[in-house]
C-alpha positions as CSV (number, residue, x, y, z in Angstrom):
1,X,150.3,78.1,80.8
2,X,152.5,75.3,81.2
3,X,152.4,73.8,84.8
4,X,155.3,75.1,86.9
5,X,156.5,74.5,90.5
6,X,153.8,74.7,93.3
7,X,154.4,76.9,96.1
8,X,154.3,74.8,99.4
9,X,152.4,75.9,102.7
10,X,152.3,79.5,103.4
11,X,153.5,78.8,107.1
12,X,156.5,76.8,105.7
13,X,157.9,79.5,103.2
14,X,157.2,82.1,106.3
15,X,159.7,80.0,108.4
16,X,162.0,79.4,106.0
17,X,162.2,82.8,105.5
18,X,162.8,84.3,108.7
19,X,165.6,81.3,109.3
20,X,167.5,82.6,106.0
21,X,166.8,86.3,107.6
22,X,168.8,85.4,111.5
23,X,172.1,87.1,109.9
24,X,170.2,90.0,108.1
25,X,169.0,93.9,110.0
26,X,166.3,94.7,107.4
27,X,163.1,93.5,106.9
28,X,159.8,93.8,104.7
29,X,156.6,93.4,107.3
30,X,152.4,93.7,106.6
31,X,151.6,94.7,110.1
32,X,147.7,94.9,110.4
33,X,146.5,98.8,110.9
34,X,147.4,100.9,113.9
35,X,150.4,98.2,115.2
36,X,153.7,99.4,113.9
37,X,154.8,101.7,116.6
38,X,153.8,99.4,119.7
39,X,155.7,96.8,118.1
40,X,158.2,99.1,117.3
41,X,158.5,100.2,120.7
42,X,158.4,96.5,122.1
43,X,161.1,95.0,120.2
44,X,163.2,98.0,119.8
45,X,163.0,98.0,115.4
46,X,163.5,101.4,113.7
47,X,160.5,101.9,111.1
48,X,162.0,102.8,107.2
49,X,160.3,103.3,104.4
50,X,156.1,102.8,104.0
51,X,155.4,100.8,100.8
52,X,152.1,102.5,100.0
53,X,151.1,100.7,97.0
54,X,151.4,97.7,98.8
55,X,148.3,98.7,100.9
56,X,149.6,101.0,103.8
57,X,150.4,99.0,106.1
58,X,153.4,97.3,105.0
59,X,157.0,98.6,106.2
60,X,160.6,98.6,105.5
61,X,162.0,97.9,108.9
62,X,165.7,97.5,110.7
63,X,166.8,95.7,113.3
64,X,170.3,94.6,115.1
65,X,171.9,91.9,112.9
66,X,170.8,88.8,114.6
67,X,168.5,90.1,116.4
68,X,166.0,87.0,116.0
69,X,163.4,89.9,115.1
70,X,162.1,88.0,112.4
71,X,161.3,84.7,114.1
72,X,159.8,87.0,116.9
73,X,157.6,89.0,114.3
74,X,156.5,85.8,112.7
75,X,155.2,84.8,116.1
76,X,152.8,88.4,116.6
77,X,149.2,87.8,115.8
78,X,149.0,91.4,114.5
79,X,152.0,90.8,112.0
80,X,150.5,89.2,108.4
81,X,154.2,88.6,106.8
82,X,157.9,89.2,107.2
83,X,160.3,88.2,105.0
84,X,164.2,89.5,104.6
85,X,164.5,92.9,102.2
86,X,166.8,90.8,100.7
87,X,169.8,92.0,97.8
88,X,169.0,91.3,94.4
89,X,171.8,91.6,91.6
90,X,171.7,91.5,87.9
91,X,174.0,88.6,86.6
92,X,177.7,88.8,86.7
93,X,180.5,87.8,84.7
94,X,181.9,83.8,84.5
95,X,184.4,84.4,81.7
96,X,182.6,82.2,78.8
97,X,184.0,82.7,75.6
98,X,181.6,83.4,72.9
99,X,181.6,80.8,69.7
100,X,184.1,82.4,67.4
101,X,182.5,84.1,63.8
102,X,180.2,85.8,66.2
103,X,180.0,89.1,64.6
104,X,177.1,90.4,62.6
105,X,179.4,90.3,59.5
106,X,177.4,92.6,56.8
107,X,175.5,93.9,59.1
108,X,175.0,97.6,58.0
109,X,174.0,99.1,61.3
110,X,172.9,103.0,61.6
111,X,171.7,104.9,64.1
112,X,169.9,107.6,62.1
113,X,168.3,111.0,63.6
114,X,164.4,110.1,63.2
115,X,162.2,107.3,64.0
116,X,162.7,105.0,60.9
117,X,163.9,101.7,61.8
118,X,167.7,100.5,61.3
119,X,167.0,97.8,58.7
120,X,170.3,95.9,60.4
121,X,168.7,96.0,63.7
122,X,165.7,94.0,62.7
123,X,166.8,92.0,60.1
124,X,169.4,89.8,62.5
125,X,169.4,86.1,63.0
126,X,167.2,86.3,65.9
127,X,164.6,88.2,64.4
128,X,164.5,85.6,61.4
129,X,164.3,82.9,64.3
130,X,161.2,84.4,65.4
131,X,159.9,85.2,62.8
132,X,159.9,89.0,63.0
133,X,159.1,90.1,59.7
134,X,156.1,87.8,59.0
135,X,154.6,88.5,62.2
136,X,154.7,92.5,61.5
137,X,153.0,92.3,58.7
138,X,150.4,91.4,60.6
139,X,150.9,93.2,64.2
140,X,153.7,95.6,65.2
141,X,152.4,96.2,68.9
142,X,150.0,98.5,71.2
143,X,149.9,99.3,74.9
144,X,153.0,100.0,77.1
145,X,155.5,97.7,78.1
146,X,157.2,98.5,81.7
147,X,160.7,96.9,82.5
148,X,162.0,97.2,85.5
149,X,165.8,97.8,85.1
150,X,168.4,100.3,85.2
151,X,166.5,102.5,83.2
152,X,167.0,104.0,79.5
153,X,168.5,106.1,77.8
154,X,165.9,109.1,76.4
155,X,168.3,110.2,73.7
156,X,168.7,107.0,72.1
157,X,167.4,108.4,68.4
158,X,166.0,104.4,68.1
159,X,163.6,104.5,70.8
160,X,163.1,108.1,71.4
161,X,159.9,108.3,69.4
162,X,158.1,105.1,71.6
163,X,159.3,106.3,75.4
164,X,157.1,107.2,77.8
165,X,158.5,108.7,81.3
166,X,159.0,106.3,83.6
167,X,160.6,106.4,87.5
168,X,163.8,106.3,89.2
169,X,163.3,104.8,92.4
170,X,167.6,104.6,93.1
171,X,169.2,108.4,91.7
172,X,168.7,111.5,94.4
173,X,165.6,113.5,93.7
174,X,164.0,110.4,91.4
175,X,163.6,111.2,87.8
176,X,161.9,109.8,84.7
177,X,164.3,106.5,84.3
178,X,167.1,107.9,82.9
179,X,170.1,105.4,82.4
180,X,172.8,107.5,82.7
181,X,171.7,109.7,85.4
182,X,174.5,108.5,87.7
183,X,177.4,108.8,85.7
184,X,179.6,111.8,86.5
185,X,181.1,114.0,83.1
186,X,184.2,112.3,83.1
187,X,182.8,108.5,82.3
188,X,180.2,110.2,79.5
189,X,182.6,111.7,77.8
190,X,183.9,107.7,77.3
191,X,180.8,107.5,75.5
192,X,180.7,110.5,73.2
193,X,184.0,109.1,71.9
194,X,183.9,108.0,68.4
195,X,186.7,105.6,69.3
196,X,186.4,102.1,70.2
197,X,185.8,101.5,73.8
198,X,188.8,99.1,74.9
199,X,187.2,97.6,78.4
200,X,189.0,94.1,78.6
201,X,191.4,91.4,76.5
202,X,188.2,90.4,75.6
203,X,187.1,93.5,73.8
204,X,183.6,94.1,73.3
205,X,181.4,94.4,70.5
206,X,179.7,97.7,70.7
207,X,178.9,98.8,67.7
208,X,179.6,102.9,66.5
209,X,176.4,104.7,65.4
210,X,178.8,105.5,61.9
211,X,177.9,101.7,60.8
212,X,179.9,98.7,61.5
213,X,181.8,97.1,64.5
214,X,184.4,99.1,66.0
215,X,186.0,96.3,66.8
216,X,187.9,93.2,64.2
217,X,188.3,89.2,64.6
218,X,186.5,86.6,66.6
219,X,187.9,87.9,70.0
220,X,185.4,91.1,69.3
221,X,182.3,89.5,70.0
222,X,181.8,89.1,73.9
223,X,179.9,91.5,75.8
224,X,177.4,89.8,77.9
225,X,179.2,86.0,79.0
226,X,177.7,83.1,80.6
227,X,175.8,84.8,83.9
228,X,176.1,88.2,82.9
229,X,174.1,90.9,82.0
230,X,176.7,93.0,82.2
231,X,178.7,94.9,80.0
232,X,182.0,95.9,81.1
233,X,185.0,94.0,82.7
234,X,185.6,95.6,86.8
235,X,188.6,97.4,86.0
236,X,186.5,99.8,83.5
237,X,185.2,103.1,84.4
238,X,181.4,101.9,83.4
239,X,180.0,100.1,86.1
240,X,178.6,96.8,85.4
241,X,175.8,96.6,84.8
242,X,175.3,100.3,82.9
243,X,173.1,100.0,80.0
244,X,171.3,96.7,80.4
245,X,168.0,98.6,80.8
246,X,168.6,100.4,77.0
247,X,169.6,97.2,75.8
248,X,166.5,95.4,77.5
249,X,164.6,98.1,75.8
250,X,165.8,97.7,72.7
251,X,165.3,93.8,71.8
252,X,161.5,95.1,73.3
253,X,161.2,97.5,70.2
254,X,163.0,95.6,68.0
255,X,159.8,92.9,68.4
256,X,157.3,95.6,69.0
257,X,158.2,98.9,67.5
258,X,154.9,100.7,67.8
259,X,154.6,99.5,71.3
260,X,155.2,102.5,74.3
261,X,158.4,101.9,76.3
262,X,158.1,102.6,80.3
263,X,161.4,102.6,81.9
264,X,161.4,101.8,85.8
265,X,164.7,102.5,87.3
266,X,165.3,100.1,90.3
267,X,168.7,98.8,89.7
268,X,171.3,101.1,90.0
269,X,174.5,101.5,87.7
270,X,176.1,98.3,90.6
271,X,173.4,96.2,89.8
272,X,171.8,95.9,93.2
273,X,168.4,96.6,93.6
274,X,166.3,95.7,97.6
275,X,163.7,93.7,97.2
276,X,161.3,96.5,98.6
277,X,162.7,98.6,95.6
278,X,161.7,96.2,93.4
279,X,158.2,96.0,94.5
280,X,157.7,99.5,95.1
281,X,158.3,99.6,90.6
282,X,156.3,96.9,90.2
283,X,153.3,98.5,91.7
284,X,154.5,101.8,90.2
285,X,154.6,99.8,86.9
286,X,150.5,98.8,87.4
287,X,149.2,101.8,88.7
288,X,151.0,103.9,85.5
289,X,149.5,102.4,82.4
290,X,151.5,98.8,81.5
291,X,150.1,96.0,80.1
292,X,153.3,94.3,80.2
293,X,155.8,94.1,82.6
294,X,159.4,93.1,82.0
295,X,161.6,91.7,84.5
296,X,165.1,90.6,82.9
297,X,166.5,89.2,86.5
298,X,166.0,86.3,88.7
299,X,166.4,85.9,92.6
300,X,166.8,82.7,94.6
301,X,164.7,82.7,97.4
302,X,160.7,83.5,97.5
303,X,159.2,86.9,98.4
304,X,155.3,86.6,99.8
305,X,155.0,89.8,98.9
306,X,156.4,89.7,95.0
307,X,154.2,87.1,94.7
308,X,151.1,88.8,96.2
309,X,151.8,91.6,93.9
310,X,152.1,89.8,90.9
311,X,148.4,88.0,91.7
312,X,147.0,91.6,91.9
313,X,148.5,92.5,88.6
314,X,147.2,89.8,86.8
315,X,144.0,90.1,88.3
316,X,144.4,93.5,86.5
317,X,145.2,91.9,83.1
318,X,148.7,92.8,82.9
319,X,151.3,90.0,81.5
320,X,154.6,89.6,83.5
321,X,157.2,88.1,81.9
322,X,160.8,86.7,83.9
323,X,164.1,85.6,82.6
324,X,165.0,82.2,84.2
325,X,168.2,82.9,85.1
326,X,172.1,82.1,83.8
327,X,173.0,79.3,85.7
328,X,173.1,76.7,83.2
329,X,171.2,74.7,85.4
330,X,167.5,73.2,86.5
331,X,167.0,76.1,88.8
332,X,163.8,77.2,90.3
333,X,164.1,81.3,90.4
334,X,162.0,84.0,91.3
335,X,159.9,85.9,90.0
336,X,160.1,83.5,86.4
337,X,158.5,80.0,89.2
338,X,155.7,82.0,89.8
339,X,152.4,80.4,88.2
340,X,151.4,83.4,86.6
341,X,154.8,84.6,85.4
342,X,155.8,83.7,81.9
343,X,159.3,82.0,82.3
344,X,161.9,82.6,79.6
345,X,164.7,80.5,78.6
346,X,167.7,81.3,76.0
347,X,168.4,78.8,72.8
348,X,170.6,79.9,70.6
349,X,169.6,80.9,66.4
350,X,169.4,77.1,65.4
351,X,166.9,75.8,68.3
352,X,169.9,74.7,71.1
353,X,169.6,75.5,74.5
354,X,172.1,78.4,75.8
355,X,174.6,76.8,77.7
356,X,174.1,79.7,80.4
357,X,170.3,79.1,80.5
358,X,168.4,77.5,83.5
359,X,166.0,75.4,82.1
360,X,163.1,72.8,83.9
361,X,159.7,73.1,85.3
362,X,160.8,77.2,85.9
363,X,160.4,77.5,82.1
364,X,157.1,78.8,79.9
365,X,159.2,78.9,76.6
366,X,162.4,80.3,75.2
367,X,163.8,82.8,73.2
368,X,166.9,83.4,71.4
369,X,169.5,84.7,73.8
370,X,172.8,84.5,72.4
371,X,174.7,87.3,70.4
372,X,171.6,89.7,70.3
373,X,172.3,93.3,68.6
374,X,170.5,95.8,70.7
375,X,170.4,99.6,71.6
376,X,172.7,101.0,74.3
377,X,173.6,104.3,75.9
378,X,175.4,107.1,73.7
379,X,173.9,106.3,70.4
380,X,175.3,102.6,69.9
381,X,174.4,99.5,69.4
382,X,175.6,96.4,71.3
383,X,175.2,92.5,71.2
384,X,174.2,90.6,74.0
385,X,174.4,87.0,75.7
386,X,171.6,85.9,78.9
387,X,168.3,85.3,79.4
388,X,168.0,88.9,79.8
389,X,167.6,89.2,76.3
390,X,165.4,86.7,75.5
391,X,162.6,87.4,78.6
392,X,161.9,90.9,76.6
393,X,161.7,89.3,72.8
394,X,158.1,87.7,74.4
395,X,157.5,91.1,76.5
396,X,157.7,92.7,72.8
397,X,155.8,89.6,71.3
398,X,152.8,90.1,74.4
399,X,152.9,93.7,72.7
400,X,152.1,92.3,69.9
401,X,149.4,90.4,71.4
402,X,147.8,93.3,73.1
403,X,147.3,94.8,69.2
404,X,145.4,92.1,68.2
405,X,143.1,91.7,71.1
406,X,142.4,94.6,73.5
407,X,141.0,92.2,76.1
408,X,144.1,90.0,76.6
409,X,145.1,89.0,79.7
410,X,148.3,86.8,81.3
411,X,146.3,83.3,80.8
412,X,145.0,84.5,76.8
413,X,148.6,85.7,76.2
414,X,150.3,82.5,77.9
415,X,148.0,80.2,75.6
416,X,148.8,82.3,72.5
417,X,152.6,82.5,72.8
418,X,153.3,78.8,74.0
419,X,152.2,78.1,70.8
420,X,155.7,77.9,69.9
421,X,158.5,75.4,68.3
422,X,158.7,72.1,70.4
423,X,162.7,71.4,71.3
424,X,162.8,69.6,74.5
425,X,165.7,70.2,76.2
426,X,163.6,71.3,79.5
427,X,162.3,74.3,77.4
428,X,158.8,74.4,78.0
429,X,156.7,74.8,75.3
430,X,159.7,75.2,73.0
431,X,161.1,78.1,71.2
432,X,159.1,81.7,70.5
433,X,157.2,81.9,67.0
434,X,155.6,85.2,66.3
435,X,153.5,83.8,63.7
436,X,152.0,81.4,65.5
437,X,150.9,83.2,68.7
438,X,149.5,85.5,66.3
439,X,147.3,83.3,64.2
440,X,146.6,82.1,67.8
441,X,145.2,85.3,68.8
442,X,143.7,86.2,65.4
443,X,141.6,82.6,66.2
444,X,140.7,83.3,69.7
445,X,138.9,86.5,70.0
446,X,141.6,88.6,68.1
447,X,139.7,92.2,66.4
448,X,141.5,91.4,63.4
C-alpha cells in the first residue's frame, strides 16, 4: 500500500489528546482489570457504557466539564489509554453548485419488483470509468461487505435480494439497520409520494421509481454539494443526513452485485455518531461475518483505540476502506491516515480531482465521486457528490477481490487495487480500474 502518514510517539498522541479533551465530560478509557471502581471512587467519574468487544475492560466514562480528568487518568499506572468520546458528523452542506448538464439525460432508470438489475443503474458514466462491465464478466463479488452508516433501507427492491441483517446501535430497542426506523408517519408519507420532493431552490435530483428525473434543467442536479453527504436542505422535514447509508449501499452493489450487504447503523438520522459508537460497529462488523468494512466518513483528530481495532481486523483479514474527506484540501483524516486503511479520493468521470476532495499522503487511490446515481429510501434512486461515494466503489471492487481469491487479505487487496490509472494530482496510486486489480488478482494466487 502506498506509504501514508506515520503515527508519532504513543505518549505524544496520548497528551495531545487529553489537552484537546480539558473542555469535554466524556471519555473512552482501557483501565487494566479490577481498577475502574477505585478510580471511580477516587476521582469522582460516573462509569457508562462497557465496550465489550474491545476486551472488557475499556469504559465509556463522564466527568465535570473541565474537570482535568483526563490529564489525571493519563498520569494512573493502572489506566492503558484515554482519549475524548469525541462527536463525529457526516459532512455538511457548503452550497457548491454542481456543473450544469449534470443529469443522467437518457438514463432509463427503473426500480423493478425482483432482483434483476436496473440496466441504467450500472451502465452510468462512473461505471464505464471503472470499468464495470469488463470487470463483471470476470467477477461480480463474494463475502459481505459491512458499512457503518445510517443504515439501509430493507425494502429497497434493488438490494433486497443481497441484505443481510445488520445492527442499530442509535434507534431504542436496536434493530437490524433499518434506515428509516426513526422517522415518524408523517415524514414517510413524503416519501411514498409519487410527486417530486421540493427540498430547496436548489431542487434535488431524486429520481421516481416510474423512470426518469422528477425533476427538469440544470438547476435539478444537486443533491450531495461540496462537504456534504447529505441530502436535504435544513428547512426540510428529512433530516440530513437520511439515506446516505442506502445510497452508500447502493454504489457497493452497483460494483459488486452478488456481494452480501451488512448494514451497521451508528449514525443517526442528525448525522452524529460518538466515537465509542463507532467502535462498538466496527467490532460488531468483525465478529459478524465481513470481509470488508466500509467507512464513508472522516474525523480530525486520532483515536488509539480506532486504530487498535483496525490492527486486529486486519490481523483478521478483513479490508477497511475510508473516504478522505470533503475539504478540498491536503488533509490528514481519520480513519482513511491509518496505514492499513485504504484511503479514497473523488475525481470526477474524465480523471480530475473533485474540487471537494482532500487529497495527499492520506490517499491510497480514488474513485469517481461526482454526480453518482445510487439507491435511496422509498424505492428511488438518487445522485450523489463526496468522497462518500467513491470510498464504497473500491469496498464493492475488494468484493470483487474476495471472489477471485478466498485468502485475500488488506495488504493482497491494497496491491491488487492500486493497480490503478496514474493522475497525479496528490491521488495516490491514481484512479480505480476494475480490470486491472482483477488480472492483478487472477496473477497473484487468484482460483480463477
Amino acid at each position: 500500500m502506498a506509504r501514508k502518514w506515520h503515527m508519532s510517539m504513543r505518549g505524544l498522541l496520548l497528551l495531545a489528546l487529553v489537552l484537546s479533551a480539558s473542555a469535554q465530560d466524556q471519555f473512552i478509557v482501557r483501565i487494566g482489570p479490577g481498577q475502574i471502581k477505585r478510580l471511580a471512587t477516587q476521582y469522582g467519574f460516573t462509569v457508562g457504557a462497557q465496550l465489550p468487544d474491545l476486551g472488557n475492560n475499556v469504559y465509556v466514562i463522564t466527568a465535570p466539564a473541565n474537570s482535568g480528568l483526563g490529564t489525571a487518568l493519563a498520569a494512573e499506572p493502572a489506566v492503558q489509554s484515554v482519549e475524548p468520546d469525541q462527536l463525529i458528523k457526516l459532512p455538511k452542506k457548503s452550497g457548491l453548485t454542481q456543473p450544469a448538464g449534470g443529469k443522467f439525460t437518457g438514463q432509463s432508470v427503473v426500480l423493478g419488483a425482483t432482483p434483476a438489475p436496473t440496466p441504467g443503474y450500472f451502465l452510468q458514466p462512473a461505471a464505464a470509468t471503472i470499468g464495470l462491465d469488463a470487470a463483471h464478466a470476470i467477477a461480480t463479488g463474494a463475502g459481505t461487505v459491512a458499512f457503518l452508516d445510517t443504515g439501509v433501507d430493507f425494502n429497497n427492491t434493488i438490494l433486497f435480494w443481497n441484505l443481510v441483517p445488520g445492527t442499530d446501535l442509535i434507534s431504542p430497542g436496536g434493530g437490524i439497520g433499518q434506515d428509516i426506523s426513526t422517522l415518524d408517519q408523517s415524514t414517510t408519507s413524503i416519501l411514498d409520494s409519487d410527486a417530486m420532493i421540493e427540498l430547496s431552490q436548489s431542487t434535488t435530483s431524486i429520481l421516481d421509481y416510474s423512470g426518469g428525473s422528477t425533476g427538469a434543467g440544470q438547476s435539478t442536479t444537486s443533491i450531495l454539494d461540496q462537504s456534504t453527504t447529505s441530502i436535504l436542505d435544513d428547512g426540510s422535514p428529512l433530516s440530513n443526513a437520511y439515506g446516505h447509508g442506502t445510497m452508500v449501499a447502493g454504489v457497493i452493489h452497483m460494483v459488486a452485485p452478488t456481494a452480501m450487504l451488512m448494514p451497521v447503523k451508528v449514525f443517526g438520522n442528525d448525522g452524529t455518531a460518538n466515537l465509542s459508537t463507532l467502535l462498538e460497529g466496527f467490532y460488531w462488523a468483525m465478529n459478524h461475518g465481513a470481509r470488508v468494512i466500509n467507512m464513508s466518513f472522516s474525523m480530525a483528530a486520532n483515536s488509539p483505540e480506532f486504530q487498535r481495532a483496525l490492527q486486529t481486523a486486519s490481523s483478521m483479514g478483513i479490508i477497511s476502506v475510508a473516504s478522505v474527506g470533503n475539504d478540498g484540501q491536503q488533509s490528514v483524516v481519520y480513519p482513511a491516515a491509518y496505514s492499513n486503511v485504504i484511503g479514497v479520493a473523488s475525481t470526477d468521470n474524465a480523471g480530475v480531482r473533485s474540487s471537494f476532495s482532500n487529497y495527499g499522503s492520506v490517499v491510497s487511490l480514488a474513485a469517481p465521486g461526482e454526480e453518482i446515481l445510487t439507491t435511496f429510501p422509498g424505492n428511488r434512486f438518487a445522485a450523489g457528490w463526496g468522497t462518500s461515494f467513491s470510498a464504497p466503489m473500491v469496498s464493492g471492487a475488494a468484493a470483487l477481490l474476495v471472489q477471485i481469491n478466498g485468502q485475500l487479505n488488506l495488504q493482497t487487496a491494497a496491491n491488487a487495487l492500486l493497480q490503478a490509472d496514474p493522475l497525479g494530482q496528490g491521488l495516490g496510486a491514481g484512479e480505480l480500474d476494475l480490470v486491472k486489480a482483477l488480472q492483478y488478482a487472477l496473477g497473484h494466487g487468484g482460483n480463477h
